[in-house]
N, C-alpha and C positions, 0 to 999 in steps of 0.2 A: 610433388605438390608443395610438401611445405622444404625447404634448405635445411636441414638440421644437424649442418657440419659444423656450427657453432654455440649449438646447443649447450646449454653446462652438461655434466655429468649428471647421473641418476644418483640423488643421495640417499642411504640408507633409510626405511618407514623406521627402523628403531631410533634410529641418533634422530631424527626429528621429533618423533614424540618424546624420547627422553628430553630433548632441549625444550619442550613444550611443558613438559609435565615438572621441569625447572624454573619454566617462568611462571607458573601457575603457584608453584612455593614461595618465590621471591615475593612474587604480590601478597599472595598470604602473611608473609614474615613479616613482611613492611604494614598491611593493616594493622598486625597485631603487636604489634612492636611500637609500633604509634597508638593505639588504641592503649597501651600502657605505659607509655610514657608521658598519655596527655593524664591519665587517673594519676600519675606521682604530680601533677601539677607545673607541668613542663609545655612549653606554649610551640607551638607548629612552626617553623622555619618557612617552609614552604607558603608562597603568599595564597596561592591560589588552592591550594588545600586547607588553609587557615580562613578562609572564605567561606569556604562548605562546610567548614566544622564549626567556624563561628555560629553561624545559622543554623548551628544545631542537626546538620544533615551526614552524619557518618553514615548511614545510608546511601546516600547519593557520591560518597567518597567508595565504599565497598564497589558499586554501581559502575564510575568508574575505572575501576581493578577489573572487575570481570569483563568488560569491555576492550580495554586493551591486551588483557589474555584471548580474547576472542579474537579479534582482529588480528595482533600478532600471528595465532596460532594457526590460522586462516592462508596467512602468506608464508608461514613457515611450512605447513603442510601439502605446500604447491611445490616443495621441492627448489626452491631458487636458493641457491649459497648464498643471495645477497641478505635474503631476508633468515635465513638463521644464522649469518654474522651479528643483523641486529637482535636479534633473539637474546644471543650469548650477549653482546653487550649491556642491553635492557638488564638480564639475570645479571650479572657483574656488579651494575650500578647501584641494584637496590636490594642483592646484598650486602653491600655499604651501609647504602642508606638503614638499613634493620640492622647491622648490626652498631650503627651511631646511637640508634633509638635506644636499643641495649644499652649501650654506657653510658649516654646521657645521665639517666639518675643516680650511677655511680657515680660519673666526675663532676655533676653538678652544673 
């Protein structure tokens, strides 16, 4: 019925949820890390998350954190190497991004 000699392989249920239950931290890090570096009085880089938080909506910024933890984790849990390459890149990028939040109010 279906061809599935070019199927990927079967990836690990552990290394997908661990790489899921990483990008669910990285989002975390990055809210909270931003959530205190805007209290030391340090202004959002980000134009379109400076948007949401201008209007007062940190809410709707968490909102969309747990949505692209959704989605991502959605495609990553289907098992396709493409989408937990992106997984790991996402986790990669904003542990950056949180750990800049972090020094920001040290380097100023």
């Amino acid at each position: 019925m279906l061809d599935t000699r070019f199927a990927s392989p079967t990836l690990p249920r552990r290394l997908l949820w661990t790489w899921l239950a990483l990008l669910a931290l990285s989002q975390v890090a990055d809210l909270l890390t931003t959530w205190r570096s805007l209290a030391a009085g340090l202004h959002e880089g980000n134009p379109f998350v400076a948007a949401a938080l201008g209007a007062g909506n940190f809410g709707l910024y968490g909102l969309v954190k747990l949505l692209l933890v959704l989605a991502l984790g959605i495609a990553v849990l289907g098992g396709r190497p493409v989408a937990l390459n992106g997984a790991r890149l996402v986790v990669a990028v904003f542990i950056v991004i949180a750990l800049g939040n972090l020094l920001a109010p040290v380097l100023g």
